[in-house]
N, C-alpha and C positions, 0 to 999 in steps of 0.2 A: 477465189476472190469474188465479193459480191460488184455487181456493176451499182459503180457508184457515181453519184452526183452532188459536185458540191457549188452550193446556192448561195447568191445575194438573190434575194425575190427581189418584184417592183418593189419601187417605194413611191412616196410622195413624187409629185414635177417639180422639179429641181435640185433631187437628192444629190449630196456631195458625198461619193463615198471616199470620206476623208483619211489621213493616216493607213491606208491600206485596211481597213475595216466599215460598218456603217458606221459613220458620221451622225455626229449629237445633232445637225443642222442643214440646213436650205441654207448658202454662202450667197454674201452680198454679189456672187460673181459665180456661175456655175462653173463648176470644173467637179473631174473625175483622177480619183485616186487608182492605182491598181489593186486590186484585193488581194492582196501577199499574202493575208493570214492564210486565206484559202488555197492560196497557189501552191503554199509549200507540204502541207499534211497531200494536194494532190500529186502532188508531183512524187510523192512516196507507195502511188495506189497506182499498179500498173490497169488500164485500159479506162482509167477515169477520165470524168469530165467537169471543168469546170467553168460556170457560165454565171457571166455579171448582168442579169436582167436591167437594172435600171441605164446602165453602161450601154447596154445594146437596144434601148428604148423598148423594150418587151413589156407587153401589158401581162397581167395575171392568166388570163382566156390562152394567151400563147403559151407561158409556162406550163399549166397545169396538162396537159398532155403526157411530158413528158416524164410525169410518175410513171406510165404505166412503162416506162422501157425500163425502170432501174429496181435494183433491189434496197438499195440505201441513198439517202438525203441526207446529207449534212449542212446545214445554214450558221450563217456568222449573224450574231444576234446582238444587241447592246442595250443597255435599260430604255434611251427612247423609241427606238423600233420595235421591241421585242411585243407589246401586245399584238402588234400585226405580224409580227411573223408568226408568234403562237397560232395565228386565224390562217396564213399560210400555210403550216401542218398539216390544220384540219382539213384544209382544199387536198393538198395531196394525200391525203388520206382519203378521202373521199372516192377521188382517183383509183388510188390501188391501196383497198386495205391490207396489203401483206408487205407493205412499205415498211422499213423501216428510218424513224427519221430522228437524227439529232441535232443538238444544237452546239457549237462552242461562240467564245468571245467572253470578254469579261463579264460580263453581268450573270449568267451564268455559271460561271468562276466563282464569283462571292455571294452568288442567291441559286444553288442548286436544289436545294429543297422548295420556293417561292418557284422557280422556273417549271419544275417538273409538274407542280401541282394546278401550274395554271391551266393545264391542257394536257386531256390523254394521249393525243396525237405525239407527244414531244416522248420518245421511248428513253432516250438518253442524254443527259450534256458531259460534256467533257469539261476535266476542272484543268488547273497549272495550264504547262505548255502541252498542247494536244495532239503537236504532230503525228508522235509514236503509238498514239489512243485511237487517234482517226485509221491507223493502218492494221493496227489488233482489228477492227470493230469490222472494217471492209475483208479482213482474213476470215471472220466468221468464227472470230476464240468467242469463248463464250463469255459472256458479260463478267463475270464473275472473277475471271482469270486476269482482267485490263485492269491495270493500276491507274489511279486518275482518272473512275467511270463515275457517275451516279446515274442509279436506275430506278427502274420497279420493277420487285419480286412477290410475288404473290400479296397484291396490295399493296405494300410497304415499298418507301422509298430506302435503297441501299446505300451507300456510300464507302465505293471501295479506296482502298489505301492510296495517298498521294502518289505522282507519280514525280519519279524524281528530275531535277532540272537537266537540260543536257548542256554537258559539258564541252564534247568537241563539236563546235559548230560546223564544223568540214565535213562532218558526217553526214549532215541537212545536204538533200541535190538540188542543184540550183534551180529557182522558180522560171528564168525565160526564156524557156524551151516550152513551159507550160505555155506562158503569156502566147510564144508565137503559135503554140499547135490552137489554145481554146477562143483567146479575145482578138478584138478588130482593134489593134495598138491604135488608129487614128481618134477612134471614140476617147479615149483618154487625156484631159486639156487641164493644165494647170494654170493660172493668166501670168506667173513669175517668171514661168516655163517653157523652155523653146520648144517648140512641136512640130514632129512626137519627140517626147520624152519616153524611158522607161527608168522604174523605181525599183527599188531593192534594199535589203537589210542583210548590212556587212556582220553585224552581229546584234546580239539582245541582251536588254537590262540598262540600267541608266544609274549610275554613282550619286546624281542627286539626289534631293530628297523632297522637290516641292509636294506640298500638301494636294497640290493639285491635281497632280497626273497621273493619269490612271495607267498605264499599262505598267510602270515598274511596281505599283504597289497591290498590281491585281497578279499579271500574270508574267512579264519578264524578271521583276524582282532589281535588284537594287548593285547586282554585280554585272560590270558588263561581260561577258563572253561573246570571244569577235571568233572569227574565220580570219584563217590567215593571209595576210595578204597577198599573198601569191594565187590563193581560189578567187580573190577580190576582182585580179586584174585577169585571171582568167575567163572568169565569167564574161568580164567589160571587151573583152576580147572576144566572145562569142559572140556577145551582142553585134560586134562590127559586121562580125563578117554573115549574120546569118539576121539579121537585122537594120540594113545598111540606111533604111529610111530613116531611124532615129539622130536626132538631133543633138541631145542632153540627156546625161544619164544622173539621177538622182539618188544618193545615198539615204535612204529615211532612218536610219539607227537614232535612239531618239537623241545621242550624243554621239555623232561621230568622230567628233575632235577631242572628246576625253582621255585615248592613248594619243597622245601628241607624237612621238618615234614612228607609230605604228602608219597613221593618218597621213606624215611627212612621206613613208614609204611607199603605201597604197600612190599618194600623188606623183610620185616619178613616177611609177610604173605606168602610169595613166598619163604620164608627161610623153612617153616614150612612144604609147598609142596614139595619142594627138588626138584625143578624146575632149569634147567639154565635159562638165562636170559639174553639181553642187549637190549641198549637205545641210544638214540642222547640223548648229552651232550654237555650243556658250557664248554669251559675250565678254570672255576672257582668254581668247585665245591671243598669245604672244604676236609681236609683228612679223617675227623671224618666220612662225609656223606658217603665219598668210603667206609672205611671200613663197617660201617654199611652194603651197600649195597653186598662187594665184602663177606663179611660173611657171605650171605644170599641167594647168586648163582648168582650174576652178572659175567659174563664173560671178555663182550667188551663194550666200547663206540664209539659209533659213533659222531668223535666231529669236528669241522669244525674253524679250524685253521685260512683258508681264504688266510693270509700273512703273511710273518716273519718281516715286516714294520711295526711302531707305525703309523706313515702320516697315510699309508693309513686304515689299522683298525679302524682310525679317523674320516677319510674322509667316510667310507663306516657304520659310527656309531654302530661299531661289539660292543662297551662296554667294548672289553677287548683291556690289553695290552701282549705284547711280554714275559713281564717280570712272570705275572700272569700263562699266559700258560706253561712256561718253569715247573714253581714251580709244577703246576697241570699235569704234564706230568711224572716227577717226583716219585708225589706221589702214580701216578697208577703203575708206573711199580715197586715201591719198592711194593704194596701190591699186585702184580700180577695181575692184571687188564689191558684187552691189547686192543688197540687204532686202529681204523681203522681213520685214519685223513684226510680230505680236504681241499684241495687249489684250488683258483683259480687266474686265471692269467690275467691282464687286468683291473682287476677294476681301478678307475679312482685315479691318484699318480702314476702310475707302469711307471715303467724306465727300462734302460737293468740293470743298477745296484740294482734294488728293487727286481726284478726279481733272482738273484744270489742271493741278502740278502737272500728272502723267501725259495730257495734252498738250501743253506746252514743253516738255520734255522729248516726247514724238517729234515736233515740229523743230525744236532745235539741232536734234540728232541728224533728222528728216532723210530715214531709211526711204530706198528707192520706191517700196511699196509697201502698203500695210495689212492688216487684219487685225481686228477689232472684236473680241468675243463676252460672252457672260460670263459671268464664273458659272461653274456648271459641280454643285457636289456629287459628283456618281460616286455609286453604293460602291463601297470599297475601299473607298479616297478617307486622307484624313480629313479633308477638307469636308465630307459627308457630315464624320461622326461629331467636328466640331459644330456644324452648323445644326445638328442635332439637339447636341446637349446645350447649345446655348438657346434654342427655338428661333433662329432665325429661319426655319421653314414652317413656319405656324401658322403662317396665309395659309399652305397648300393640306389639303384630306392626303394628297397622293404626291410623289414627286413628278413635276412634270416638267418638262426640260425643254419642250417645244409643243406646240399648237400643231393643229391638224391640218396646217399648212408646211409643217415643217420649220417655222421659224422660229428660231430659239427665244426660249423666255427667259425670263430673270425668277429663277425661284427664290433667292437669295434676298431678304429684307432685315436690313436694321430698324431699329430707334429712331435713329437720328439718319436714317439712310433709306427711305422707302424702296422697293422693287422698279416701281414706277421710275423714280427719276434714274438710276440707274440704267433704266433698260434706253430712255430714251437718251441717254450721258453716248450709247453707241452710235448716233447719228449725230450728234454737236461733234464727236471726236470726229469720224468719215470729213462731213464738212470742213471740221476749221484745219484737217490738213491739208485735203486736199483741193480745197476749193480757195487758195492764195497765188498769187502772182508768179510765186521762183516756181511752185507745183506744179504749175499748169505750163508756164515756161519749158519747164522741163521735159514733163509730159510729149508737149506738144514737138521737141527737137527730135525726141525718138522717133517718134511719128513720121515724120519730113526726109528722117535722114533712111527709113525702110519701109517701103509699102506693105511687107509683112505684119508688121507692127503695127501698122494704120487700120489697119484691116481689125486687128487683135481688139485693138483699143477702142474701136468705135464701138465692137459689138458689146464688149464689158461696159462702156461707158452705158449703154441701153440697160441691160441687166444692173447695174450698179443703182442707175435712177430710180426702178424697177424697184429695189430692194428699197431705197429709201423710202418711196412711196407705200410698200408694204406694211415698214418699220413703224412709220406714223399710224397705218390703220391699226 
């Protein structure tokens, strides 16, 4: 077994590493994701290591050493990091030219020929799910013999046979035994999130079909495949007892409530630990399933809204309607269930008038807390190839998704919809929700009623300004 190292390098100050991967963005509010993608292909490589440089505030100068202890580097890469991590290779290469380093994460997924060529430093990426690739690659099989490899062989770039999805998720050994041997859980801060949290995925793939998201249309795919509930509550059960400082435990599946049986089950079972708990969620889950779940120590959903426009929820095949959500918004807050909700601005429909619908739709819903994004087409997305073929990316020479601050850009321009007013449409929204009377009301009762949360709130509210102030430069 080669000694292996699997990498987030530095990034920018204020990287979010969002969704358990790098993050498209600098968050109006810093907080850290766990890198799951990394945790699970390590947790299959016995004597590995896996280390979240930006997580652990590690500059470059501290990393680069530790090329010379390993035989293998593997980094999680995404289309707006990947030029710097490319130049990350070349450092550890540098280091110990007998390195060998690859890359996984989508962008690499859907650009393995553009990925490899950018840099000699990058030996390998891994295409599909990479788990079972990253563990061939650390055995030392020879490139040739790993399904789901691409390389270079004598000049040429190869491209071996996909490798196929896996089916029983139970197979996967769970990530947070990795989390406690490699990271400092305290570094890890979500502002929805009680803290510490730890995060995890019950299983992969997402039944929807939005134009937008990238991992069912890159690398999980469009079927979910769960873990049975009983490894579910096992796991959460390890966490108890060998992790006793955690607060809340987060399900990230990017639809958790999509088996609704299976969801109601995992929640007893987690009723029965007296565990909190929360999930990304549709906003069409039944009342019946909340309570079930909300009786059982569910806290929050993380549910993604999108737009307060029917067009465009259409247009971007979200599945729901305007009217669905209202009702499902509703129901959470009469059973006390509180909403962390997402929009994004720009998808293709968006007008200066759709734009105010979706803001005044936020503000009538008036989830506990929000986030507010671009639309972002990554390579891969259909949302890419339409913005493609219609030339709504014809400002840019190059896709660029964020500034060399990290702060997302608006690549996305209409006609009748400039980049410009879009991008600045994300601080009127910030604003006009939450800077009103019942908001701030509200805000502030949290606050009063726990010094933890005062404490929370004050420091986001600095960062929060911070970004606004950025947003205008």
């Amino acid at each position: 077994m080669m000694r292996t190292l699997f990498l987030h390098p530095p990034s920018f100050d204020g990287f979010d590493g969002g969704a358990g991967a790098r993050y498209q963005a600098k968050r109006e509010i810093r907080s850290f994701w766990y890198p799951t993608w990394l945790a699970q292909p390590a947790a299959l490589v016995p004597g590995s290591r896996l280390l979240d440089a930006p997580a652990d505030g590690l500059s470059m100068d501290e990393v680069l050493p530790l090329a010379r202890e390993y035989d293998l580097v593997i980094m999680h890469t995404s289309s707006p990091s990947f030029p710097t991590d490319a130049k990350v290779a070349e450092l550890l290469k540098d280091q110990n030219p007998r390195l060998k380093v690859g890359m996984v994460g989508a962008k690499v997924a859907v650009d393995p020929d553009g990925s490899l060529g950018a840099s000699s430093a990058i030996d390998f990426v891994a295409r599909e799910e990479f788990d079972y690739t990253c563990r061939e690659v650390a055995e030392g099989r020879p490139f040739a013999d790993i399904t789901g490899l691409s390389y270079r062989r004598d000049g040429q770039i190869v491209h071996n046979p996909a490798r196929a999805m896996i089916e029983n998720m139970d197979d996967l050994p769970w990530v947070t035994p990795v989390y406690k041997r490699d990271l400092h859980i305290p570094n890890y801060f979500i502002g929805y999130l009680q803290h510490p949290y730890v995060s995890f995925y019950t299983g992969r793939g997402c039944r929807s079909k939005c134009t937008f998201c990238l991992w069912p249309q890159t690398v999980g795919g469009h079927r979910y495949r769960v873990r049975s509930a009983q490894s579910v509550i096992d796991e959460v059960r390890w966490i108890q007892e060998n992790m006793p400082e955690v607060k809340e435990i987060f399900f990230d599946d990017d639809t958790f409530t999509d088996f609704r049986p299976r969801a109601e089950e995992i929640a007893r079972g987690l009723g029965k630990l007296g565990v909190t708990w929360s999930c990304n969620a549709k906003a069409n889950v039944p009342y019946e399933t909340l309570k079930i779940m909300k009786d059982n120590g569910l806290r929050l959903l993380l549910v993604g809204y999108e737009s307060g426009n029917d067009q465009i929820l259409h247009n971007i095949r979200k599945g729901l309607r305007t009217d669905i959500a209202r009702r499902f918004t509703r129901d959470c807050r009469e059973l006390g269930v509180q909403i962390h909700g997402t929009f994004i601005l720009g998808l293709p429909g968006e007008t200066s008038e759709t734009i105010r619908e979706t803001i005044k739709f936020a503000v009538d819903i008036n989830p506990n807390t929000i986030q507010v994004s671009l639309a972002a087409p990554y390579p891969g997305t259909q949302l890419y190839q339409e913005a493609v073929d219609n030339g709504w990316l014809a400002a840019y020479d190059n896709l660029n998704l964020v500034n060399d601050r990290g702060v997302q850009l608006s690549p996305i321009s209409y006609p009748h919809l400039p980049a410009k007013e879009i991008y600045h449409a994300v601080e009127t929204f910030y604003k006009r929700f939450y800077f009103r009377p019942g908001k701030i009301a509200e805000l502030t009762g949290e606050m009063l009623n726990s010094w933890e949360m005062t404490k929370r709130r004050l420091r986001e509210g600095v960062e929060f300004f911070r970004f606004l102030h950025a947003h205008e430069a």
